[in-house]
MARNUVO-499675 format. One record per atom (N, C-alpha, C): x, y, z. Coordinates in pm, whole numbers, plus 50000, padded with zeros to 5 digits. Example, Ala and Ser with C-alpha at 12.3 -4.5 7.8 and 13.67 -1.06 7.14 Angstrom:
2
513194943150780 512304955050780 513204967050780 512854977550708 513674989450714 512905000350787 
// end
This chain:
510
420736262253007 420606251352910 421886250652826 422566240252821 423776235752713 423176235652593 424416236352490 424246237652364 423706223852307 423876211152370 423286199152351 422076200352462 421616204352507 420066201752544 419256212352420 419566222552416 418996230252317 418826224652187 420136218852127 419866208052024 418636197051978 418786193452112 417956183552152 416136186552155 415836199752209 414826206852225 414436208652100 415316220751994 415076221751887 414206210551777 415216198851791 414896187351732 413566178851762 413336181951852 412306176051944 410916180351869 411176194351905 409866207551847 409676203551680 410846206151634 410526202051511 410076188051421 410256177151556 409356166151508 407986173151556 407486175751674 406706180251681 405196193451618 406416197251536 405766208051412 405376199451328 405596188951279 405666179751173 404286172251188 404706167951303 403786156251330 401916167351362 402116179151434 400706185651429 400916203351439 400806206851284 401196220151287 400396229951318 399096225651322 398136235751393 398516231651565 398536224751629 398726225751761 399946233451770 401196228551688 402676235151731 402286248651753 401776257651651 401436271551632 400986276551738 399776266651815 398886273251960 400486271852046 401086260852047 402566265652124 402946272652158 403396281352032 404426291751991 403546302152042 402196305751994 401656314152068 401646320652192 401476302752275 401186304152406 402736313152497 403916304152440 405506308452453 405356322852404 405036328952303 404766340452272 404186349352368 403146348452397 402466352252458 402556352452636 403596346252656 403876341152848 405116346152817 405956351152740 407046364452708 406486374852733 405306377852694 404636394452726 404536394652830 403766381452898 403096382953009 404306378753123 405306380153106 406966378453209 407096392953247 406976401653086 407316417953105 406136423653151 405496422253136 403636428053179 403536427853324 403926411353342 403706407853460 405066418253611 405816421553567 406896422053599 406656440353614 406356442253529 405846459353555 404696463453646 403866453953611 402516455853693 402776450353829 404036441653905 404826440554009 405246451654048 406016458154004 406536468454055 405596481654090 404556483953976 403576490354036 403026489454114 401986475554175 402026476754302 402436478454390 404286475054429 404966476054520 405306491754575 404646492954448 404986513354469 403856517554551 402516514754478 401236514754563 401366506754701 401826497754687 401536496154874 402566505154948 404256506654869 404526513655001 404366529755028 403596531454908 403286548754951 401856548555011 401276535555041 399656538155141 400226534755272 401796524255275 402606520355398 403006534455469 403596541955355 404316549055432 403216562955484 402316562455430 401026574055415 400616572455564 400466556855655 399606556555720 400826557955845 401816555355793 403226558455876 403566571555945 403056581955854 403316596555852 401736599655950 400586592955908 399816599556007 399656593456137 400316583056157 400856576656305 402396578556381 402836583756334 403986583656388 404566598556345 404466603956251 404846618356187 405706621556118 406506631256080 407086632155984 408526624155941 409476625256058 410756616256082 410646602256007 409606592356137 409436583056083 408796579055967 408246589555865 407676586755717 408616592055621 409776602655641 411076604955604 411546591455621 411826578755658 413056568455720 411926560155622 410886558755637 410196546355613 409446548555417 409896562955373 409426564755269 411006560855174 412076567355238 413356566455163 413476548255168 412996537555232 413476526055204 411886518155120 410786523555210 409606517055106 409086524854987 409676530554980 409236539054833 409726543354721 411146545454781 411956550854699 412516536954617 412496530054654 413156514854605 412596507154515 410996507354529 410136505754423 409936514454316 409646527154370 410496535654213 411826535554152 412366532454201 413956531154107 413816514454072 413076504354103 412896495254044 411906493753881 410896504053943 409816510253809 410696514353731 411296524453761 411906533653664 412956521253545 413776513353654 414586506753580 414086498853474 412366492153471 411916483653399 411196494353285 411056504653331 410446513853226 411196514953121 412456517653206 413546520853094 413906511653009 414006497653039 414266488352944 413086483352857 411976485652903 410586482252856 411146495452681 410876505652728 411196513452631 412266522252578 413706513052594 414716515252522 414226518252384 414846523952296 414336521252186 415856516052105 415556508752058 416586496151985 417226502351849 418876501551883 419446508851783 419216500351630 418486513951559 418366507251409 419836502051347 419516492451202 420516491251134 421986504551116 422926497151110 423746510351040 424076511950878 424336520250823 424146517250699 424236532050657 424226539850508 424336547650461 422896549350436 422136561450477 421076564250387 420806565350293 419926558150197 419126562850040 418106570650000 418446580549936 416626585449968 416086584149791 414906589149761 414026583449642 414946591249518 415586608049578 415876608249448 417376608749396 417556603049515 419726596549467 419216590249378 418706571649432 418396562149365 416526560749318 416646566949236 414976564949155 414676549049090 415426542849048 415166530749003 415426519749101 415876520949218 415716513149311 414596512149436 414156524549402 412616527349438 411746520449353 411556526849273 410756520949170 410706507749154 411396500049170 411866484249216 411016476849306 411386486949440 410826480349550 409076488749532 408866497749502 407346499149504 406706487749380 407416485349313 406266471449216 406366462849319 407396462649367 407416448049461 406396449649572 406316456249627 405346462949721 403876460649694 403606466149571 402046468849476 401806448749476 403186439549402 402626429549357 402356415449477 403266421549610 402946411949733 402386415849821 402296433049811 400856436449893 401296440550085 402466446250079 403236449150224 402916461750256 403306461250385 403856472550422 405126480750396 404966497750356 406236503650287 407296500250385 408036500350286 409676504650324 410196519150376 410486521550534 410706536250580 411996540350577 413206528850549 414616534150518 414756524450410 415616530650374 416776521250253 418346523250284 418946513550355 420776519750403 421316509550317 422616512150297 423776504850206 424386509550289 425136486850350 426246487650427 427356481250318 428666475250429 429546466550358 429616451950350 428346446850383 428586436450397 428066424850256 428376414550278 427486409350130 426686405950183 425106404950183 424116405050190 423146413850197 421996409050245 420786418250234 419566417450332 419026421450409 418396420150520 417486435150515 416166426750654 414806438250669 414666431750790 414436446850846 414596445951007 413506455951028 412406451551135 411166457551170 411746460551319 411526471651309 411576477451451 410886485151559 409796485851675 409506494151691 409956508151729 409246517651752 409896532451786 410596533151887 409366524052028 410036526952135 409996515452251 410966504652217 411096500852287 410276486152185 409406480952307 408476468552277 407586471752234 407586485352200 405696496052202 406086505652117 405116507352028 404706518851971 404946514751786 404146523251670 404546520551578 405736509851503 406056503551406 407276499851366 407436502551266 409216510751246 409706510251091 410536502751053 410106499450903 410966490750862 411886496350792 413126488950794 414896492650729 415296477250651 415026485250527 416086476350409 416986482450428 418436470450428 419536473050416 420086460950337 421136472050196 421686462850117 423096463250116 423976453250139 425786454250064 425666458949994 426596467449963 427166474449833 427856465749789 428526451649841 429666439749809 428376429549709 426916429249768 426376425749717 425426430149607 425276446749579 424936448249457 426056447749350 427436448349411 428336446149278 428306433649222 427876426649304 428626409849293 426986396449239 425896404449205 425026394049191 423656404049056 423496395148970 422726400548882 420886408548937 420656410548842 419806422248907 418496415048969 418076399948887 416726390848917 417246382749039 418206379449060 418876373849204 418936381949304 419156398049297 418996406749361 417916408449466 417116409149316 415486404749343 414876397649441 415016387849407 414436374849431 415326374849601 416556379649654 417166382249829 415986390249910 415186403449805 415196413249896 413446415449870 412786397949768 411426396749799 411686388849953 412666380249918 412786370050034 412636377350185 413176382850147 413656395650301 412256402750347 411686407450260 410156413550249 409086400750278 408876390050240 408096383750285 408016382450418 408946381450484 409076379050641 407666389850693 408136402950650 406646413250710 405476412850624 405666408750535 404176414050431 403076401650438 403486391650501 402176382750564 402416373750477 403046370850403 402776359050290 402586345250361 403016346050509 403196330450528 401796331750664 401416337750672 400696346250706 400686355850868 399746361350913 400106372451009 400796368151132 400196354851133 401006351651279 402416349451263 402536342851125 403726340551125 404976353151125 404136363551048 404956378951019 405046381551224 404286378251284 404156386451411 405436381051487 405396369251459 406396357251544 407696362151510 408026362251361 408986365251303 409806382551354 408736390751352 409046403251435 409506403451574 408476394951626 408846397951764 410036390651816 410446382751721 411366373251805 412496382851755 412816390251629 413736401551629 413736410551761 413056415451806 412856425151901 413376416852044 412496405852055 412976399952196 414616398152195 414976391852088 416666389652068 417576402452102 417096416052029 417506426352082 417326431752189 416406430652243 416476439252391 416976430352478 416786417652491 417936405252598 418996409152543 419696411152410 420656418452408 421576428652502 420396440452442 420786454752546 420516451352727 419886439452750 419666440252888 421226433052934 421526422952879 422546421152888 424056425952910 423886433652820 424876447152830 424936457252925 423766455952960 423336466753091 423146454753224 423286445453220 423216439953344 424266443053488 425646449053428 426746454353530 426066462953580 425176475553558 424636488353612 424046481553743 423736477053799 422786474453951 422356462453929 421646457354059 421716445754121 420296441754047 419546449554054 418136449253950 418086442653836 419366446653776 419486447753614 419976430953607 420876429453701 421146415853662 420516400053682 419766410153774 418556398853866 418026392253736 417256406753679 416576402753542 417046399153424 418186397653404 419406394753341 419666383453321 419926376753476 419386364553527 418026356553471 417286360153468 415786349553480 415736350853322 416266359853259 416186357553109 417316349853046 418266345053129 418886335753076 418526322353050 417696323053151 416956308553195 415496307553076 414846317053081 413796317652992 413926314752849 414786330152814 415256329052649 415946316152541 416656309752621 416606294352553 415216289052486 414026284752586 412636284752554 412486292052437 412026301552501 411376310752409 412056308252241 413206312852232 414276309652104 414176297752074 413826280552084 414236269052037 412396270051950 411476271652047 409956273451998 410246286351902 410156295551877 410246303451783 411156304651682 412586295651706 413356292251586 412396278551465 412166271051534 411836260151476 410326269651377 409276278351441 408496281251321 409206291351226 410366301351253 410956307451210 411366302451078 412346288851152 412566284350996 411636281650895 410436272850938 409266275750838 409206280850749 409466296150827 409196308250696 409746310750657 411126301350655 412166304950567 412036301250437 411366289450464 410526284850345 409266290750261 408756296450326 407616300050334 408156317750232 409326324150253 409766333350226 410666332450078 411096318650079 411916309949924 410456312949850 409476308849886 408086308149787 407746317249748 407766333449857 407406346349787 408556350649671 409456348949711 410656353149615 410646344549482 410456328249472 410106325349382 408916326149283 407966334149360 406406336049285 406886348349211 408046355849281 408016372249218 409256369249092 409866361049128 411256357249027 411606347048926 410586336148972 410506323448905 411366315849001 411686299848997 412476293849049 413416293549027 413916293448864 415256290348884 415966304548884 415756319348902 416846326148931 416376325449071 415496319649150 415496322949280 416656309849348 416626296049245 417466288949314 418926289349276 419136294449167 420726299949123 421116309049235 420136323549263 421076329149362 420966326149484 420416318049560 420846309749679 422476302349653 422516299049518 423686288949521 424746298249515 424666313549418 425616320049394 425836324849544 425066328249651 424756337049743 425936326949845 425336309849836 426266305649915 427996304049888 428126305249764 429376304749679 430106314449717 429856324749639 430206334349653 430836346349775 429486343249878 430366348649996 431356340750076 431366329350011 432186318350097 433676326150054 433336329049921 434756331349848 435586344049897 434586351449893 434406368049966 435746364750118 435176352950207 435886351750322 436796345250322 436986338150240 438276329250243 439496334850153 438756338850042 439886344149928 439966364449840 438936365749890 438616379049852 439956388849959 439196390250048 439636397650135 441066392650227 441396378950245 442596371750289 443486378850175 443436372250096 444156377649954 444976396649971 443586401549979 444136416149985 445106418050109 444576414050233 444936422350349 446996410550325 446626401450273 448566393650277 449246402950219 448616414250127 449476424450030 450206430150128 449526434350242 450636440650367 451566438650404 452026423450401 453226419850420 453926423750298 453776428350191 455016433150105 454596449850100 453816450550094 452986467050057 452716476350148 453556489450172 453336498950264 451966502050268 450716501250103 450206501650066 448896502750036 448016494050044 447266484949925 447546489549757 446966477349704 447656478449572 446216480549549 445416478849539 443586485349510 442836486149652 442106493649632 441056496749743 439756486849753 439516483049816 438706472349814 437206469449717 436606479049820 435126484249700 435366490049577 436486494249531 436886496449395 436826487049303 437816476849416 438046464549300 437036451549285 435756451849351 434956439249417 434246438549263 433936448649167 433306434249045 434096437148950 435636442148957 436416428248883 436836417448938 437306420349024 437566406949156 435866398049077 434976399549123 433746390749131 434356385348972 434426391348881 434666382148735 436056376148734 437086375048803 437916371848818 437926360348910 437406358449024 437146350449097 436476342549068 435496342248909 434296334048881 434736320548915 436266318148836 436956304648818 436996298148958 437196301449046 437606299449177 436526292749253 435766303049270 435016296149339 433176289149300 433296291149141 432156281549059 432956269848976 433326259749101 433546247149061 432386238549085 432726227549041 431786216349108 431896208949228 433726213349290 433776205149426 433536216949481 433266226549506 433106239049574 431746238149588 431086234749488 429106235849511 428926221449605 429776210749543 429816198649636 429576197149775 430756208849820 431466210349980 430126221649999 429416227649925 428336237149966 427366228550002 426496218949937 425726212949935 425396200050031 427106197550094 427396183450198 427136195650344 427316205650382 426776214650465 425166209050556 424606202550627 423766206350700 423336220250757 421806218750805 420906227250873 421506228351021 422336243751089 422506243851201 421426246551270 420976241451398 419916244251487 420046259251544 421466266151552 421376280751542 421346286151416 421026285351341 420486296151202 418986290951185 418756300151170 416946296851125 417116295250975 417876301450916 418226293150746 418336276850735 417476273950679 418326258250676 419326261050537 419816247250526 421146241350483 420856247450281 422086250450273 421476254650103 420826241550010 420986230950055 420476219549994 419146216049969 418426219050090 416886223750167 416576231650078 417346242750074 416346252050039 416726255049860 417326246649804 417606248449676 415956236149602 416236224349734 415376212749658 414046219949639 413296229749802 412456232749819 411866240549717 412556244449597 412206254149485 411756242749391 412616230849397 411726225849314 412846222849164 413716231849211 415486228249108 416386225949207 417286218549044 418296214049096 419266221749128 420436218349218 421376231249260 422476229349126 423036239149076 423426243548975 424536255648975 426026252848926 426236268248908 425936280848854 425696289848894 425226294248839 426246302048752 425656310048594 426636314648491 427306332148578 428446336748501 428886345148588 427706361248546 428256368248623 427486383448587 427876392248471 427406393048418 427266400548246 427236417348370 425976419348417 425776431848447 425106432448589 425606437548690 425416434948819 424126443848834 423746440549009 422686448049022 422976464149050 424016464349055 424466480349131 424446489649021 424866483548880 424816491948719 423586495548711 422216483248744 421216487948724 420436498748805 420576499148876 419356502349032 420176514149080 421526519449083 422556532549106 422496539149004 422806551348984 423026560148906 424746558448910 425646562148786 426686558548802 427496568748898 427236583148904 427806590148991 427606585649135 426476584849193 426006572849342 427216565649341 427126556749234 427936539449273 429136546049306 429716555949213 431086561649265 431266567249382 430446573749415 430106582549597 430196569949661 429516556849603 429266551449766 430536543049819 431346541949657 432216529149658 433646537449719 433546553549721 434976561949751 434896559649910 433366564749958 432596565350081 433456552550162 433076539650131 433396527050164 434906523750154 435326524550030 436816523550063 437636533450166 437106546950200 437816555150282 437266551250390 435876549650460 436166542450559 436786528850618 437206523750504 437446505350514 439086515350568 439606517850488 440836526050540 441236530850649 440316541450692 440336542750843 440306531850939 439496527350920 439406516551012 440686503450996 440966501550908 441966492750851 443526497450870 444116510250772 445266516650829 446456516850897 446186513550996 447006510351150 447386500351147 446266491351124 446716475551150 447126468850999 446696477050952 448016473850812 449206477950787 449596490350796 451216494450858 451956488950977 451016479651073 451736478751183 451916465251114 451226456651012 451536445250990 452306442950855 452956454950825 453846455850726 455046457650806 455166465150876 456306463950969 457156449051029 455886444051064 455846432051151 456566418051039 455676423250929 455956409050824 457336412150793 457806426950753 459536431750718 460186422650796 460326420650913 461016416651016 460576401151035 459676399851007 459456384650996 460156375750868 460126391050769 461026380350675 462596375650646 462926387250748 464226389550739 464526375750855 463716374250949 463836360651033 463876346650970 462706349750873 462676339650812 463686334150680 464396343350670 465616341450585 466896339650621 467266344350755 467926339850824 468146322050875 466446318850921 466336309550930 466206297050861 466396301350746 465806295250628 467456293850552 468626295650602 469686296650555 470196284150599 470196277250696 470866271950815 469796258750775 470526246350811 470116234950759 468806230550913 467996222450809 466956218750957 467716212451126 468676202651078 469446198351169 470096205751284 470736213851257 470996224651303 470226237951362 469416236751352 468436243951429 467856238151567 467756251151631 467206247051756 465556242851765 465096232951848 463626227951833 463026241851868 462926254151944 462206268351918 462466270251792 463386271751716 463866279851595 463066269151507 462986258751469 462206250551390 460646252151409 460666255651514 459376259851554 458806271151483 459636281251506 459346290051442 459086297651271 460236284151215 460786284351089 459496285151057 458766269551094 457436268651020 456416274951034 456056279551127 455256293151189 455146305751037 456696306851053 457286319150940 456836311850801 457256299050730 456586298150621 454966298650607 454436290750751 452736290950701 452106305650676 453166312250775 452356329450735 452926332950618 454196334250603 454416343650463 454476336350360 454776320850379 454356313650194 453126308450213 452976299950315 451366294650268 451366281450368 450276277450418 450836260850482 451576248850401 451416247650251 452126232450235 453506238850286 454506250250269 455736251050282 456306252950413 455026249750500 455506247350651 455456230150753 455046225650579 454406213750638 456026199650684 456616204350556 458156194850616 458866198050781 458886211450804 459156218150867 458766206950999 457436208950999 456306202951093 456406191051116 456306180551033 456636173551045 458626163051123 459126174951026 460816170751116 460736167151296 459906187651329 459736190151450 459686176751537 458046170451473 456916164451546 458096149351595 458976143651454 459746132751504 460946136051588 460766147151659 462446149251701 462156146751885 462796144851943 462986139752107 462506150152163 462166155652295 462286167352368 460696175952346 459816163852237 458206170052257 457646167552394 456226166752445 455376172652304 455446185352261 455326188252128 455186206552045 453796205552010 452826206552132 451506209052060 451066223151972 451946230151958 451506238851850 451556241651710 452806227051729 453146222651577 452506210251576 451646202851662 450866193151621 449486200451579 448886212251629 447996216651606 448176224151451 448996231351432 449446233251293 449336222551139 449906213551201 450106202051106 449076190551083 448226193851224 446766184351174 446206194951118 446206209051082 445376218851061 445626214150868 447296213450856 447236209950689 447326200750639 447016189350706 446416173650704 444716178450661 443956182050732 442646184750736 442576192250590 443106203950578 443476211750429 443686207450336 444226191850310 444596186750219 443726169950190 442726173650316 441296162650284 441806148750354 442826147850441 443616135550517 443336136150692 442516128250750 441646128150849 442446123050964 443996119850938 444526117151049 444826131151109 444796142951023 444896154951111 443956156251224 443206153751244 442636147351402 443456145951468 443916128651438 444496127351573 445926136851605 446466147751523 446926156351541 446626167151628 444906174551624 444456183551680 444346176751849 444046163251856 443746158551971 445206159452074 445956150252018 447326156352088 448046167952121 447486178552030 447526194152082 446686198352179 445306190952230 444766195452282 444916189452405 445786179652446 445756169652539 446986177552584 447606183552511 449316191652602 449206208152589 448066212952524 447656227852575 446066227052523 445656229152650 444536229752649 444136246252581 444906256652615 444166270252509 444346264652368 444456251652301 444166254752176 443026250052141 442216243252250 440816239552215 440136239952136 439966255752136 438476265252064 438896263651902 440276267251906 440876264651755 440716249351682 441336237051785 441186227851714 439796223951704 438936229051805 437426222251822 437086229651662 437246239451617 436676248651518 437436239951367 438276235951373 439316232451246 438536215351273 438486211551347 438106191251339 436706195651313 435656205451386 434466205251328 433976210151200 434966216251141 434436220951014 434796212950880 436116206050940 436456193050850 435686184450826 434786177550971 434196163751005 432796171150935 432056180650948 430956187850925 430796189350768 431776185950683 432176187550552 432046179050473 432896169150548 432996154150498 432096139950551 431786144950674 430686135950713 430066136950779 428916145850798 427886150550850 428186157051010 426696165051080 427016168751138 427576157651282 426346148651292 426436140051416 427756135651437 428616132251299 429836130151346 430896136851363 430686150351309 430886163551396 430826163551535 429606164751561 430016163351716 429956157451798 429926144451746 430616132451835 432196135951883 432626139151763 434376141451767 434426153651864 433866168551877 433776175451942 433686171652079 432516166452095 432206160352256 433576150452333 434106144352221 435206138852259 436606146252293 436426155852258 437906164052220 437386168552377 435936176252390 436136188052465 436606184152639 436186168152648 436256168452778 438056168652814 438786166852746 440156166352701 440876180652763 440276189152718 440086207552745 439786210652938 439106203752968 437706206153046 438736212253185 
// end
């Protein structure tokens, strides 16, 4: 199935939820339920095949004797067990939990204490881990023990980016949201749906990954490619539901309006996190053998520093003109700000984060040294190698930057601007780009792709027909311009005309 038939499906279902939501539900069930019965069915296959060929080969051995039940057991028997075995094994993989730092009750006592009122006042099932990763957000992931079967524990896992960066009732109000999904609020079927479709996503996962091992693996590899579309468009569409359905528990435990402020801060904020937080730091490399702060050190002064930045009103604007993707089961922050019942709003900055409250201050220091030394490790290399890289880039770029545009060769102009968009910024590559684009001896689709990129940056829509002419004289820049025209058009004027323009570009590529 294409990404436009799935669209299409999605959309379909969800008139269909609309129009009769007790039938949709027997749906989802039934799709639910003819998923078990694929794997059920599929095991209880192979078991028989085992049973017939060991009564095949049984009656083989007392007609013919030992030789021929040696020859006729190694191909009818042995083949159906290593087919068993293989479905056993994936039947009961058991699915790697979250990663994350462990918490236990008496590091953090007040972040226990937290989640058991929360617990007592919506009436769930406990919480069996608590991990702090790096990411900003916050998520609960039900898992079983083994495989598709057996007990399930559940794992809260919180950012440490996000207890620095969001007050303690917004906190809240993420990680009732997160908890409603299991504690039935929208009710059991819906908690069941919501689980299992975690689980199914993961193990088509791991089967996936394991499909190179044998001819078995990919067979089935195979037929779940074909299936899992299904299954996923019917279980996204009630999914989202409860996304709603999950805004309501969080707002019953928080009130509305800090539950609809930190949706807005939540979408703000990490926007800022990716575009300007972390861009910001890692450009220090080009001057800094360095870093000049460690990251998790510096994330809530950065967060009060950044307030200005990214709590404008065209920033909540460009948040709010965003549509519902048919791949996120979140809908659009607009949806789910109205669905509270307030208006979307900036919200005021953080006086006192959630991490002051709910950490002990020695913790916050363990976890934030913890995090910056691994961000390091992992980081390190490719920051010295790109301090190196930028040295020498600038010394090019000063060279080049000596010598009048005229005089340069169309590579070397090429490059000039290349060298300003990385080390000053795009407007100071944009003359550059432009000279290129009027000079004889094109096309330079990589400076047309460049220069519709800071056309688009600067809110001017002929950068299109920029990306298109890059894509019409190198087709590898596709994925890039398809990604830069759709997030422009997706911004400024909805999605459909998003991907109208997409559909147009791609056959261009094809």
């Amino acid at each position: 199935m294409d990404p436009q038939q799935y669209t299409r499906l999605v959309r379909r279902l969800e008139l269909d939820s609309h129009a009769d939501p007790a039938a949709f539900r027997r749906r989802v069930m039934l799709v639910s339920l003819g998923a078990y019965a694929v794997i059920v069915g599929t095991l209880a296959l192979c078991v028989l095949l085992v049973g017939l060929a060991v009564r095949f080969a049984l009656a083989a051995y007392l007609n013919a004797g030992v030789v021929k039940f040696a020859l006729l057991g190694a191909v009818f028997v042995v083949l159906p067990l290593v087919a068993l075995a293989l479905v056993l094994r994936t039947l009961f993989t058991r699915l790697a939990p979250p990663h994350g730092r462990p918490l236990t009750r008496d590091e953090a006592p007040a972040l226990f204490d937290m989640l058991d009122r929360m617990r007592a006042k919506l009436g769930g099932p406990g919480i069996d881990h608590v991990l702090i990763d790096d990411r900003y957000n916050a998520a609960i992931a039900q898992l079983p023990r083994f495989g598709l079967f057996g007990w399930h524990a559940n794992y809260l896992t919180i950012g440490l980016p996000y207890l620095l960066g969001v007050p303690m009732k917004e906190m809240l109000a993420t990680v009732a949201h997160e908890y409603g999904h299991i504690c039935g609020n929208h009710g059991k079927f819906g908690a069941w749906v919501y689980r299992q479709r975690q689980v199914f996503v993961a193990l088509y996962g791991q089967v996936r990954e394991q499909a190179d091992d044998n001819l078995f693996q990919r067979a089935v590899a195979a037929v779940l490619d074909r299936l899992m579309p299904y299954y996923n468009a019917y279980t996204f569409v009630l999914s989202r539901q409860n996304e709603y359905d999950a805004d309501r528990t969080a707002s019953a435990l928080v009130g509305t309006v800090a539950n609809a402020q930190g949706l807005v801060r939540d979408a703000l904020q990490s926007r800022w996190m990716a575009e300007e937080f972390w861009p910001t730091l890692l450009r220090h490399a080009e001057r800094d053998a360095r870093p000049p702060f460690m990251p998790f050190a510096a994330m809530k002064t950065a967060f009060k520093a950044g307030y200005e930045q990214w709590a404008r009103p065209q920033v909540l604007a460009a948040a709010l003109a965003v549509r519902s993707s048919p791949h996120d089961t979140h809908p659009c922050l607009r949806e789910r700000v109205d669905a509270t019942g307030e208006k979307a709003a900036l919200p005021r900055p953080v006086d006192r984060p959630a991490a002051d409250v709910l950490l002990p201050p020695e913790l916050l220091r363990t976890l934030i040294r913890t995090f910056d030394d691994a961000w390091w490790e992992r980081e390190g290399r490719h920051w010295e190698a790109r301090h190196r890289q930028a040295s020498r880039a600038r010394l090019r770029l000063t060279e080049l930057s000596a010598r009048p545009l005229a005089e340069l060769a169309l590579g070397d102009l090429q490059e000039l601007a290349l060298l300003r968009i990385e080390l000053v910024g795009p407007a100071a590559g944009k003359d550059v780009l432009a000279y290129l684009l009027a000079q004889p001896g094109g096309p330079f689709p990589k400076a047309a792709y460049h220069y519709g990129c800071i056309l688009l940056g600067e809110g001017d829509d002929e950068g299109l027909f920029h990306l298109e002419a890059a894509v019409a004289h190198d087709r590898s820049l596709a994925d890039a311009a398809c990604d830069a025209g759709h997030a422009f058009l997706l911004r400024t004027r909805g999605e459909r005309a998003a991907q109208l323009w997409m559909n147009g570009l791609l056959p261009r590529a094809a």
